[in-house]
C-alpha positions as CSV (number, residue, x, y, z in Angstrom):
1,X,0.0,0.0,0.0
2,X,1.7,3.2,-1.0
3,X,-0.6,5.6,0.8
4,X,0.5,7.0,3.8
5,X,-1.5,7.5,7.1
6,X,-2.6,11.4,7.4
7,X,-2.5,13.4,9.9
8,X,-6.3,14.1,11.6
9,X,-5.9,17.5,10.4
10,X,-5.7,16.5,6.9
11,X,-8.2,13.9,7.3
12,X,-10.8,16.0,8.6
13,X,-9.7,18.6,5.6
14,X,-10.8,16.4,2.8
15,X,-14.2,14.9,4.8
16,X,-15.0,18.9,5.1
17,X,-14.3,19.5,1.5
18,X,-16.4,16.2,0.4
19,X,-18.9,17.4,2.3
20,X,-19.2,21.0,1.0
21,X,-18.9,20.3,-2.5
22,X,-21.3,17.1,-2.8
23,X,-23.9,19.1,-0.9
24,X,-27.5,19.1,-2.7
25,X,-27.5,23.0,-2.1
26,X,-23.6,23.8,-2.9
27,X,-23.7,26.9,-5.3
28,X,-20.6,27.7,-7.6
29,X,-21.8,31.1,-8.0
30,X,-20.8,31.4,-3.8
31,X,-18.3,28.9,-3.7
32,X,-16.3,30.8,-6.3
33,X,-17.1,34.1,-5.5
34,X,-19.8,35.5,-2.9
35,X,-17.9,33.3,0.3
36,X,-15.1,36.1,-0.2
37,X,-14.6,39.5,1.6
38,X,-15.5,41.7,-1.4
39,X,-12.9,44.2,-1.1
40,X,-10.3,41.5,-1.4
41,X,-8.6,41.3,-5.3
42,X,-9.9,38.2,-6.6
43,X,-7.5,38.8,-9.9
44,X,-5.0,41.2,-11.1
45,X,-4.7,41.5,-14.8
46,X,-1.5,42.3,-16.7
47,X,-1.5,43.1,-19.9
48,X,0.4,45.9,-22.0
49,X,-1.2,49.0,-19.8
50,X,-1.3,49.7,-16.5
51,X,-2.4,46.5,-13.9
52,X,-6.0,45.8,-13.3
53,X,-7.5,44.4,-10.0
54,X,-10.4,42.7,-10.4
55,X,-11.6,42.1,-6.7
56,X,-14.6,39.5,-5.7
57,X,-16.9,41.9,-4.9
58,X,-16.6,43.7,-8.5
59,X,-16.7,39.8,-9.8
60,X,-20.1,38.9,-8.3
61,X,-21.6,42.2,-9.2
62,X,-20.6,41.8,-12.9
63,X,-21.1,38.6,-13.0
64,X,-24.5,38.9,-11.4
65,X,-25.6,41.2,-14.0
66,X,-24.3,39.6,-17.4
67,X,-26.5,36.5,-15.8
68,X,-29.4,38.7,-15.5
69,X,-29.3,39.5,-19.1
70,X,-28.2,36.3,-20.6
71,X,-31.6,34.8,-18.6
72,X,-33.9,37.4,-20.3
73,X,-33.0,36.0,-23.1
74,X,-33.7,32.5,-22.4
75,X,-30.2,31.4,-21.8
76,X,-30.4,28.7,-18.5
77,X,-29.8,25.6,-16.2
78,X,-27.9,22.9,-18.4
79,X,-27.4,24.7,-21.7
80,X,-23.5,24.6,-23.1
81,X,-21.9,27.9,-23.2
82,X,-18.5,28.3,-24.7
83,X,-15.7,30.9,-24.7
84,X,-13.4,31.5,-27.1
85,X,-11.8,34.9,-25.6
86,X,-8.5,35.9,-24.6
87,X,-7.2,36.3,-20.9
88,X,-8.7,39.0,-19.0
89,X,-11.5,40.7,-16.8
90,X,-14.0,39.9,-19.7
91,X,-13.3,36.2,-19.7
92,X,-13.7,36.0,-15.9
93,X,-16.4,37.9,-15.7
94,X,-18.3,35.5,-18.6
95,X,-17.6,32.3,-16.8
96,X,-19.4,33.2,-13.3
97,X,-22.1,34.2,-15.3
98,X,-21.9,30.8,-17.0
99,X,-22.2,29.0,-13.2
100,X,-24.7,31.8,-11.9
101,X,-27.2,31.1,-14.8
102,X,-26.5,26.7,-14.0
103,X,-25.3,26.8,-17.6
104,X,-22.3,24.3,-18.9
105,X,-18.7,26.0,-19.2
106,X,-17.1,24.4,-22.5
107,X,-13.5,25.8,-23.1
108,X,-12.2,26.8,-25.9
109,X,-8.6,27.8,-26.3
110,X,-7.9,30.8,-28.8
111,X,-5.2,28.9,-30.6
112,X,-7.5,26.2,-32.2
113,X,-7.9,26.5,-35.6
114,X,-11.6,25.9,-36.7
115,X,-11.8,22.0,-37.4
116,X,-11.3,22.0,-33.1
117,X,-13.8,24.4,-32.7
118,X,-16.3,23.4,-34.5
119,X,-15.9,20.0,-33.3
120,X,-16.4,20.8,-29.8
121,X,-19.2,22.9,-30.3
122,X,-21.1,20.6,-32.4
123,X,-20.0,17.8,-29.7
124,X,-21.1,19.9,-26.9
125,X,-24.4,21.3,-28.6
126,X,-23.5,24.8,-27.2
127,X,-26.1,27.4,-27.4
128,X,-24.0,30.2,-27.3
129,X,-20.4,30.7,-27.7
130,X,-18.6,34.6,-26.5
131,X,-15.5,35.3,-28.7
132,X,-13.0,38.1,-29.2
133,X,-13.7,40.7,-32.4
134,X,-10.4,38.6,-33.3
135,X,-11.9,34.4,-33.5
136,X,-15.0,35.6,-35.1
137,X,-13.6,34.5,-38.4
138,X,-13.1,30.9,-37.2
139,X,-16.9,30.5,-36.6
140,X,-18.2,31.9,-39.9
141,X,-20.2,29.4,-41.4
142,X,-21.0,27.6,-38.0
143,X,-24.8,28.3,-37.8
144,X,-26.8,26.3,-39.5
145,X,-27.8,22.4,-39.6
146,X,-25.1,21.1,-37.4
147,X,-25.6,23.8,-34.5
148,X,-29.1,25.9,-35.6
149,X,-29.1,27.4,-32.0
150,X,-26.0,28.3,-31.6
151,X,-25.4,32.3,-30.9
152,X,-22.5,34.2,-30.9
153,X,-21.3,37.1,-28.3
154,X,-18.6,39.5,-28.1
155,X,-17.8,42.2,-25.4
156,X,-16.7,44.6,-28.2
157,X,-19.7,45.9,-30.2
158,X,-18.7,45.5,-34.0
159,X,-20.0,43.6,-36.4
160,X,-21.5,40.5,-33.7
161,X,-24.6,39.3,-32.9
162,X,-25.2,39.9,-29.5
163,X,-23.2,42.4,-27.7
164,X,-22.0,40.8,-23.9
165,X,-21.6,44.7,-23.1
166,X,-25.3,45.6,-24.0
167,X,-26.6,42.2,-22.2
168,X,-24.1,43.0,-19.0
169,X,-25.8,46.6,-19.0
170,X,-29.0,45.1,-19.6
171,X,-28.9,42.9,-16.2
172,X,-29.5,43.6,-12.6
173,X,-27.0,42.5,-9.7
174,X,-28.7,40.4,-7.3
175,X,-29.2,37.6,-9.7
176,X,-29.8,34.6,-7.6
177,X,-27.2,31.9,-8.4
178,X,-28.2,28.8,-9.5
179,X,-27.8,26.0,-7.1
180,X,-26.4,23.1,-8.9
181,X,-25.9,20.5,-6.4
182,X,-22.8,18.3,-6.1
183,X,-23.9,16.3,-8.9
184,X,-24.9,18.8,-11.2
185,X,-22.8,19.5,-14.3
186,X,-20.5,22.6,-14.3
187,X,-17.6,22.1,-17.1
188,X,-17.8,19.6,-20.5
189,X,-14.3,19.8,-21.2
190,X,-12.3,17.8,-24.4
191,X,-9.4,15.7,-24.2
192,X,-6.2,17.1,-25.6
193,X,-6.4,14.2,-28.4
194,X,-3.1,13.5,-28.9
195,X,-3.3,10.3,-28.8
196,X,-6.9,10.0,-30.6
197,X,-9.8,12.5,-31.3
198,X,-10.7,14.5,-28.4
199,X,-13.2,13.0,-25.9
200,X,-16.1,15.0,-24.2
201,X,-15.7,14.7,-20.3
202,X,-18.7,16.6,-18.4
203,X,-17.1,17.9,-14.8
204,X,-19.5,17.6,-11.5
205,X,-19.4,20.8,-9.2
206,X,-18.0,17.7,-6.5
207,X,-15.0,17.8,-8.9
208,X,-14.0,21.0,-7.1
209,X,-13.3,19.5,-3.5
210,X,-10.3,18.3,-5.2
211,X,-9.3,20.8,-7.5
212,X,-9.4,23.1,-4.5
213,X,-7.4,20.4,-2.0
214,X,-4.8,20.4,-4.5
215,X,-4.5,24.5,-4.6
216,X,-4.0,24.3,-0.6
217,X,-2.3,20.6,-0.1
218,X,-0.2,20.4,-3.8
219,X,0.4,24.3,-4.2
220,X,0.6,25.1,-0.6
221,X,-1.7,28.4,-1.2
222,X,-2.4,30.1,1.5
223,X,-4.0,34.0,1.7
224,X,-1.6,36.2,1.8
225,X,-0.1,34.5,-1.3
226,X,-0.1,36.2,-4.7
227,X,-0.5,33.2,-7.1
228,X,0.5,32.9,-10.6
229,X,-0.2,29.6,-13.0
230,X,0.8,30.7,-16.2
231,X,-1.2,27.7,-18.2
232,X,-3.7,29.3,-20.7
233,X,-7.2,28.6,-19.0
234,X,-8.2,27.0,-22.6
235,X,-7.0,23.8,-20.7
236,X,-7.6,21.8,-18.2
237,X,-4.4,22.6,-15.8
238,X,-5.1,26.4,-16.4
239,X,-8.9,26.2,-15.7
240,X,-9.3,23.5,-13.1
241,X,-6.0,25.0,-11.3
242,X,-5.7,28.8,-12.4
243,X,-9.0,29.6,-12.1
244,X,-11.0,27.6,-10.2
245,X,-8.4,26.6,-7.6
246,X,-7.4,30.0,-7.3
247,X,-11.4,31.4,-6.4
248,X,-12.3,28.8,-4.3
249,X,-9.1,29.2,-2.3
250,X,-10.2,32.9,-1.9
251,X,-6.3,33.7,-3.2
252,X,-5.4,37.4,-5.0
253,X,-4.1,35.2,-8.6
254,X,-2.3,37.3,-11.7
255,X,-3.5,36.8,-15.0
256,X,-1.1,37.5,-17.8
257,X,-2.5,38.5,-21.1
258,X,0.4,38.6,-22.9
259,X,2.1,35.7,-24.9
260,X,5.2,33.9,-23.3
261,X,8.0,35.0,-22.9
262,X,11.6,34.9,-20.9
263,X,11.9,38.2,-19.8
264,X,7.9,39.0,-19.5
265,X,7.7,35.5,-17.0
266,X,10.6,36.9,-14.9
267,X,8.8,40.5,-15.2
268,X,5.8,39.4,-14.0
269,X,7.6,37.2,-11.3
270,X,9.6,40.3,-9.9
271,X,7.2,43.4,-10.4
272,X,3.8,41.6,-8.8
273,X,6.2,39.9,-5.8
274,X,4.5,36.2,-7.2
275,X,5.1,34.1,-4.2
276,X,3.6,31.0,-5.4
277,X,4.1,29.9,-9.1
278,X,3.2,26.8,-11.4
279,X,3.9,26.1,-15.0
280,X,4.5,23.8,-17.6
281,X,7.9,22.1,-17.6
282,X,8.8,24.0,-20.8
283,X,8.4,27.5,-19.1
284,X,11.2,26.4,-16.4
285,X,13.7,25.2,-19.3
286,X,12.9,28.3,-21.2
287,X,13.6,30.2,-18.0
288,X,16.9,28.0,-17.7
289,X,17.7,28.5,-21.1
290,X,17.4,32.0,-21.4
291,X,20.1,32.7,-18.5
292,X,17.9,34.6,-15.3
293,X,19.9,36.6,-12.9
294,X,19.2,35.7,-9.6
295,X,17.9,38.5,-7.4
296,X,14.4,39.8,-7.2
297,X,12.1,37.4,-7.2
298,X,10.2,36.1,-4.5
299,X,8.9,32.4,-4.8
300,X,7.9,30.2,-1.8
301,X,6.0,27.6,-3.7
302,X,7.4,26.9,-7.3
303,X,5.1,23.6,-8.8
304,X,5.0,22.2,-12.7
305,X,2.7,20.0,-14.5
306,X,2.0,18.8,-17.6
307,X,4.9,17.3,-18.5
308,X,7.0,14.8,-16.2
309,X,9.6,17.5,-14.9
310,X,13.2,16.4,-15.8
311,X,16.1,17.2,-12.9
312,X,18.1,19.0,-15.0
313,X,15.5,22.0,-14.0
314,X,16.4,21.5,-9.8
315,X,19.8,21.2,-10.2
316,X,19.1,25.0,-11.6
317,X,16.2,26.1,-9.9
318,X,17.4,26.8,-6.3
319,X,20.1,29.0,-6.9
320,X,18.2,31.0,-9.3
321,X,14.7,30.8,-8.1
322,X,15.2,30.3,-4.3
323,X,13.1,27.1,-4.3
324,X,12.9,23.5,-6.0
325,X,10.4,23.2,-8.5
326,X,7.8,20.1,-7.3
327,X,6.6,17.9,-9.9
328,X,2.8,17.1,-10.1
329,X,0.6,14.8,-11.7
330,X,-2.9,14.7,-12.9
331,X,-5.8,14.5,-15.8
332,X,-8.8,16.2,-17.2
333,X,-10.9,13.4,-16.5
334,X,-9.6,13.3,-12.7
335,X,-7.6,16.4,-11.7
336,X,-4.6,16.7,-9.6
337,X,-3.4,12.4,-8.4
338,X,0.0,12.4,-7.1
339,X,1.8,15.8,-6.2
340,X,5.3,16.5,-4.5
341,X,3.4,19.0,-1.7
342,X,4.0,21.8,-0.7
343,X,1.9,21.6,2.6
344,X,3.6,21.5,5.7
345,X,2.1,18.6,7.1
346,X,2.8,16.6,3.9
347,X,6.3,18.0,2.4
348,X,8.8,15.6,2.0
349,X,12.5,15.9,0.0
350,X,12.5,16.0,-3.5
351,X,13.4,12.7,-5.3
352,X,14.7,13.5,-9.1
353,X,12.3,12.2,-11.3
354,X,9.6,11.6,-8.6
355,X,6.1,12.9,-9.0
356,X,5.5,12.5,-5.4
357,X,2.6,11.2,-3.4
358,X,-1.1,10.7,-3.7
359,X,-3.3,13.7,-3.0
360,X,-5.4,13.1,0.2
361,X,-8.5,12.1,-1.4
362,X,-7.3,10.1,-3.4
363,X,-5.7,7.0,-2.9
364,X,-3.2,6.2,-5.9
365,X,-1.3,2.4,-6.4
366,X,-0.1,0.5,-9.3
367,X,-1.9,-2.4,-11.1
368,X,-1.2,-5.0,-13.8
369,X,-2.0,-4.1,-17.1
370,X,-3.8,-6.8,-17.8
371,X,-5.5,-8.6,-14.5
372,X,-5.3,-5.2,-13.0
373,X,-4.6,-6.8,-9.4
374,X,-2.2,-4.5,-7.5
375,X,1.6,-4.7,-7.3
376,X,3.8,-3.9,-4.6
377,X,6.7,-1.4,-4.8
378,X,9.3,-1.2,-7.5
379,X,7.0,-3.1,-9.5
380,X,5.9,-0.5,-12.9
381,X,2.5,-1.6,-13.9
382,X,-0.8,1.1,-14.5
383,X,-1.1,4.2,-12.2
384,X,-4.7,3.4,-10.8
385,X,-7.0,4.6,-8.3
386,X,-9.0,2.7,-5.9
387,X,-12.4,4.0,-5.9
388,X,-13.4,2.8,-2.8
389,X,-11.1,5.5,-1.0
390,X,-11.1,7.8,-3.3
391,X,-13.7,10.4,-2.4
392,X,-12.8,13.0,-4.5
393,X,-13.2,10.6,-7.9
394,X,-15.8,12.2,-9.5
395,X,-15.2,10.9,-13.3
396,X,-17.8,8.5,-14.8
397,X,-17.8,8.2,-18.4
398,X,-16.8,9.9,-21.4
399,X,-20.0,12.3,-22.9
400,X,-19.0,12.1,-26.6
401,X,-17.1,8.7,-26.6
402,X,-18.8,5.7,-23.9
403,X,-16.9,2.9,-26.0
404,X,-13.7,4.5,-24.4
405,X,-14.6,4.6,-20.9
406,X,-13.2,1.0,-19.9
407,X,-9.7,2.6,-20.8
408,X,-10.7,4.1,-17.8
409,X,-12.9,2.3,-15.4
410,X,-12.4,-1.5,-15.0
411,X,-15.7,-3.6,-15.0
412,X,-15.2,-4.6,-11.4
413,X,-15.7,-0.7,-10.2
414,X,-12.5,-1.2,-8.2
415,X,-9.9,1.3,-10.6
416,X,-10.2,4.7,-12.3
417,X,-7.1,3.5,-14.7
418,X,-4.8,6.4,-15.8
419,X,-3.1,4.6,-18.6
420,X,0.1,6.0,-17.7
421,X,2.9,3.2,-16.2
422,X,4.6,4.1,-13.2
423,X,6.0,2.5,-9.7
424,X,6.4,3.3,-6.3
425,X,8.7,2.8,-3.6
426,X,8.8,1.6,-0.4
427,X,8.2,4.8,0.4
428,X,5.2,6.0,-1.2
429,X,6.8,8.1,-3.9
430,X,5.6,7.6,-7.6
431,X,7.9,7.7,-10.5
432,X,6.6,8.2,-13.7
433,X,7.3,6.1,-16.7
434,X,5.6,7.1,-19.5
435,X,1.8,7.3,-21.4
436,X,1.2,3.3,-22.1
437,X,1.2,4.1,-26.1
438,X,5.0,5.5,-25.5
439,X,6.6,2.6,-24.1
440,X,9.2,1.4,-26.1
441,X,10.2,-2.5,-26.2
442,X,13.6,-2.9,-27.4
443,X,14.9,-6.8,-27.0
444,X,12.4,-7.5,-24.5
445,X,13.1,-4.3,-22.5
446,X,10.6,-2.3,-21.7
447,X,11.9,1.3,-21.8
448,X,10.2,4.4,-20.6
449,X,11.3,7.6,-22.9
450,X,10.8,9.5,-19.6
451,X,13.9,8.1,-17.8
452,X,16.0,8.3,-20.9
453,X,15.1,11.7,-21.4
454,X,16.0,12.5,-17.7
455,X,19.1,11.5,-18.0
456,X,20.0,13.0,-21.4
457,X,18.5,16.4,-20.4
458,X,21.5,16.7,-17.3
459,X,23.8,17.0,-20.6
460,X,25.1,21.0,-20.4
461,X,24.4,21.2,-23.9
462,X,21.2,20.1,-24.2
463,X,17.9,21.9,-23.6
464,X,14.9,19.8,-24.6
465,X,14.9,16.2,-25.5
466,X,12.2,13.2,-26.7
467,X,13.0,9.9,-26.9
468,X,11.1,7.6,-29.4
469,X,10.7,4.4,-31.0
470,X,11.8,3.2,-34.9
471,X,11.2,-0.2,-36.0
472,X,14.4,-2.8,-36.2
473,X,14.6,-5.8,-37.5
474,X,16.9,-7.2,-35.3
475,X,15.4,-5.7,-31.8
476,X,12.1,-5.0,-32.9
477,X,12.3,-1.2,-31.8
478,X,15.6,1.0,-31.0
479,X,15.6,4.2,-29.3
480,X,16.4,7.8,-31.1
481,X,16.9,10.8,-29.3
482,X,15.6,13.9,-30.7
483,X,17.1,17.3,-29.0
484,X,17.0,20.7,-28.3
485,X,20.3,22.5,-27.7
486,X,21.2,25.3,-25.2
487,X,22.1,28.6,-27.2
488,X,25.6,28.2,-28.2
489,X,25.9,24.4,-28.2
490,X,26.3,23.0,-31.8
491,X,25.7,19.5,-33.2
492,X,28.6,17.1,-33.8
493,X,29.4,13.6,-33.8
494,X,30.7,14.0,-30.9
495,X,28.3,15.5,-28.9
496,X,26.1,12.6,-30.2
497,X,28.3,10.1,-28.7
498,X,28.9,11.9,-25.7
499,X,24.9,11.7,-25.2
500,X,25.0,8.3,-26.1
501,X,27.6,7.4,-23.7
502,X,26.1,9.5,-20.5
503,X,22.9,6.8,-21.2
504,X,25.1,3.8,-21.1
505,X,26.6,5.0,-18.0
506,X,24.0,6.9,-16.0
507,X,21.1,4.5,-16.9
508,X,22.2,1.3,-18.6
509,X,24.1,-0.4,-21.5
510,X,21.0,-1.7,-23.3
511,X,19.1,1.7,-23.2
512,X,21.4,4.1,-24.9
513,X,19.5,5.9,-28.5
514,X,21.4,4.6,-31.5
515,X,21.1,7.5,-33.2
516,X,20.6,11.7,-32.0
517,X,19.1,13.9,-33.7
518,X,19.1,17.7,-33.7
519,X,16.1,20.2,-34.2
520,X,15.7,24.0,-33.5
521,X,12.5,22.9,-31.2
522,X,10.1,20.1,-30.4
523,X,6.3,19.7,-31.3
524,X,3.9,20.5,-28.3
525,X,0.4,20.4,-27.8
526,X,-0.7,24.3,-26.9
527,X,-0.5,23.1,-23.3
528,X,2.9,21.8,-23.3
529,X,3.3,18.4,-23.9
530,X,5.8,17.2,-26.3
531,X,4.1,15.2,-29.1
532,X,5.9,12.4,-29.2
533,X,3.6,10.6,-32.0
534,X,4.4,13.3,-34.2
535,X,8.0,12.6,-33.8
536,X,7.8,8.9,-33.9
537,X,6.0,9.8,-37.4
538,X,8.6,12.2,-38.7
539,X,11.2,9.8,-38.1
540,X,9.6,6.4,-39.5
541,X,8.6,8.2,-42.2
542,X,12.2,9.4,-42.5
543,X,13.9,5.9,-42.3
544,X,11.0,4.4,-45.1
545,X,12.6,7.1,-47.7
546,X,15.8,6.0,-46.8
547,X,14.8,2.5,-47.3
């Protein structure tokens, strides 16, 4: 069993939030918002002007009234409502209207092109979708037999077809929020799809006990933090952890408008005193790479998800930072599973390439892949969760895609299955392998690319790496290594070799990729996450020309 046993402190923690958020009369439009003291900043928005604080009470009023208007015009409990608007007051403002009216948030994030969008929407059935003056042009065309209710909104008044402004100034503040109930449906959310077509998952308002248990157990929040997670809220991470995590923690959050970059990150870090900060694995490397003085900045709390965090960035990030980055792991269709904390009672030492421990709430093991009966430590099989003491499990089946939901739930109602391959230690602590479609089996080995890559990204020279699969006749599958060098570092056979050779010695003999390759960056979903599949394409469709 790799749970530990919690403190009473913590288990009374996560029997209060079970009980608040699976409550018949729990209310997002208070849990968010209205539990808050309304002169505290709920927000503050940078963007290319001056700051702008956005505090609770100015939220619920705002919010109150765009809800007003959206209900005079029939807009209600259950109907899909999506955004496709950039970061900012507007946004905000739009989604607690959204949960006031007991309509369904669907995200959408401004960098789809219009084959996404129009897939979710037509998935989703959404009735209304608010956009910038700048999407419009993706959802020409739209209206019609696929989705013949669908409306759009825009807060700037050219050229839409209903103005959010007119509606907002239309409303009346004292709007009575909806009262969902635990089990009523807040969020229908779509699977990155890297790995397949995005599926529909529809998000409970119970969901939230455990997005906001990871803000104060994972991310260590407390109030007089100023929190920052720079993931776009067009995604999961971003929206279940950004926003959501960040109101019901009753925490003053930033919200940067602006697109990444080095010197705007560290900016942001230094000029708003950020004190507790989570990102994407990429941001930290790009942070690394770009060479940040140290001085300035103010982190307690430094956290990254997304991607499995490689030691390369701790062996960087105290000196520079003032704290260890801590490595977290979770899903849409779950949240936040296994975090290194940062809460005092549940804080341990970092363990390169660890992801850490279960949340409380959940209770994470490892199964076999096949009989799905569990496995002791040191043994990699499926990440799982047992459901039976798991009170903050809330998924239950995909919306869009129910011949997928065993990949998920075993028949016996014992495991929520992650379908990522991991182990534990005696300890507790999960380590990462990789997503079961990325394992590699090279003469009977199976290799995750994860622990490759965590070796090869300790290399000085290197910045980013993905380690992949080709077909061999001879071992079935060898490894490659595609990477990203650090300014100033050229390739060479020798630099190949010397990559080669720190896998042979650091990891073992068998393991080492026969062949390195060089590119000037590495495909991503708009999240993050390296897409390995399109490199395991590139190259087999590179070695069948050569062929």
């Amino acid at each position: 069993m790799p749970n530990r046993e919690l403190t009473p402190q913590i288990t009374a923690r996560v029997a209060d939030l079970t009980g608040t958020y699976t409550a018949p009369d729990a209310c997002a439009g208070f849990l968010l918002c209205d539990r808050h003291p309304a002169d505290r900043v709920a927000y503050r928005i940078i963007g290319e002007g001056a700051p702008v604080d956005l505090t609770f009470g100015a939220l619920k009023a705002r919010s109150e009234k765009l809800a007003s208007g959206l209900s005079q015009l029939g807009f209600g409990p259950g109907d899909r409502i999506a955004t496709l608007m950039s970061k900012g007051d507007d946004y905000l403002v739009t989604l607690l209207a959204v949960w006031r009216l007991g309509a369904v948030y669907v995200p959408l994030f401004t960098a789809f092109a219009r084959g996404a969008i129009e897939m979710r929407l037509e998935s989703s059935r959404a009735k209304l979708v608010v956009c910038d003056a700048s999407q419009r042009s993706k959802l020409e065309g739209l209206v019609g037999d696929a989705l013949p209710d669908l409306r759009v909104g825009q807060f700037e008044e050219v050229d839409c077809d209903l103005s959010m402004r007119a509606i907002e100034r239309s409303g009346k503040t004292g709007f009575p929020a909806y009262i969902a109930g635990g089990d009523g449906a807040v969020i229908e959310v779509y699977t990155s799809g890297t790995t397949g077509k995005p599926k529909g998952v529809v998000v409970p308002l119970r969901a939230w006990a455990g997005f906001q248990a990871y803000g104060e157990f994972g991310l260590g929040l407390t109030q007089g933090d100023v929190f920052w997670n720079a993931a776009d809220p067009g995604w999961a991470y971003g929206l279940y952890f950004g926003v959501i995590s960040s109101l019901t923690n009753g925490v003053t959050a930033i919200m940067h408008t602006e697109k990444f970059s080095a010197d705007g990150t560290l900016a942001v870090l230094r000029d708003q005193g950020v004190t507790n900060f989570t990102a994407a694995p990429t941001v930290y490397r790009s942070l690394k790479a770009h060479g940040v003085e140290p001085g300035g900045i103010r982190l307690k709390n430094a956290s990254s998800a997304g991607e499995p965090l490689t030691p390369d960035v701790n062996e960087w990030a105290p000196n520079t930072l003032g704290v260890e980055v801590h490595d977290h792991f979770g899903q849409t269709e779950a949240g936040m599973l296994v975090n290194n904390h940062h809460h005092p009672d549940l804080k341990r030492p970092i363990k390169p390439g660890s992801m850490g421990q279960s949340l409380p709430g959940w209770d994470m093991t490892v199964v076999d892949a096949e009989t799905h009966e569990e496995l002791g430590p040191d043994q990699p099989g499926l990440l799982a969760a047992r459901l039976s003491k798991s009170p903050f499990a809330w998924f239950s089946g995909y919306r869009s895609a129910p011949e997928k939901n065993a990949e998920r739930l075993t028949p016996c109602g014992r495991w929520y299955l992650t379908g990522d391959l991991a182990k534990y230690d005696a300890e507790g602590s999960f380590r990462f392998s990789s997503r079961d479609d990325d394992v590699i089996i090279m003469a009977g080995y199976r290799i995750g690319p994860f622990d490759i890559e965590s070796v090869i990204s300790t290399h000085p020279a290197v910045r980013e790496v993905a380690v992949v699969a080709v077909p061999d006749e001879i071992r079935g599958e060898v490894l490659e290594a595609v990477v990203v060098l650090n300014t100033g570092s050229e390739p060479s056979d020798v630099l190949s070799d010397e990559i080669k050779q720190k896998v042979r010695t650091d990891y073992a003999t068998y393991a080492y990729p026969r062949r390195v390759h060089y590119r000037e960056d590495l495909p991503k979903t708009p999240s993050g996450k390296i897409q390995r599949f399109l490199i395991r394409q590139d190259l087999r469709r590179a070695l069948e020309v050569s062929e």
